[in-house]
C-alpha positions in Angstrom: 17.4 6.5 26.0 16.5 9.0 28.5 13.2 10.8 28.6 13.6 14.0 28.4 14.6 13.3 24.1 11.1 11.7 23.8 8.3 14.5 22.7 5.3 14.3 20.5 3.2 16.7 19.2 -0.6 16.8 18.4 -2.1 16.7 15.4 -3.4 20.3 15.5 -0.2 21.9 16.7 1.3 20.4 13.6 -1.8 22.3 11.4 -3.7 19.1 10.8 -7.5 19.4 10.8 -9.9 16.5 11.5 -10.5 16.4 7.5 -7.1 16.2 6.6 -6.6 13.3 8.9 -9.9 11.4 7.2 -8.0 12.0 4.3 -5.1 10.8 4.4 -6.3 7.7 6.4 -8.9 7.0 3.5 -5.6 7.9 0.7 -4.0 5.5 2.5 -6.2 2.6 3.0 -7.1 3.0 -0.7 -3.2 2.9 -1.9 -2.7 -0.3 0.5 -5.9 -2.1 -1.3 -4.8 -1.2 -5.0 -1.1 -2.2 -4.0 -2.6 -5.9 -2.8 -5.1 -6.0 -5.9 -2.4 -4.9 -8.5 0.0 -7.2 -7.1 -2.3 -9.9 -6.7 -2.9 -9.7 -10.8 0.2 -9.1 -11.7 1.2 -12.6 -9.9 -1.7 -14.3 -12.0 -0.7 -12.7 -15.4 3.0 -14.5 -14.5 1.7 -17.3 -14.0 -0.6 -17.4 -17.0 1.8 -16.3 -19.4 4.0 -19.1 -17.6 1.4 -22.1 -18.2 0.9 -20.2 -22.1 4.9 -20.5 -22.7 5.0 -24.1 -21.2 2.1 -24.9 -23.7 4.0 -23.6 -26.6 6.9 -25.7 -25.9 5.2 -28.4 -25.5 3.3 -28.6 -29.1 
């Protein structure tokens, strides 16, 4: 790929200020963390209601 197609621009020339950055860093790292934590339970609430219907076939 040659060079000269490669640019970037900087986060002001695309309007971005220092806060907006924060906040969409801090957005982000809080969507990541309630991703993992509402996958996380979702997984245990499987495998509870797994080990519940297993129970009830086996009475």
């Amino acid at each position: 790929m040659p060079v000269r197609f490669l640019f970037a621009l900087t986060a002001s020339e695309m309007g971005l200020s220092p806060t907006i950055i924060t906040l969409i860093l801090v957005s982000s790292i809080v969507f990541i963390v309630g991703f993992a934590k509402s996958s996380r339970e979702n997984e245990y609430k499987k495998l509870m209601d797994s080990f519940i219907e297993r129970k009830e076939e086996a009475d």
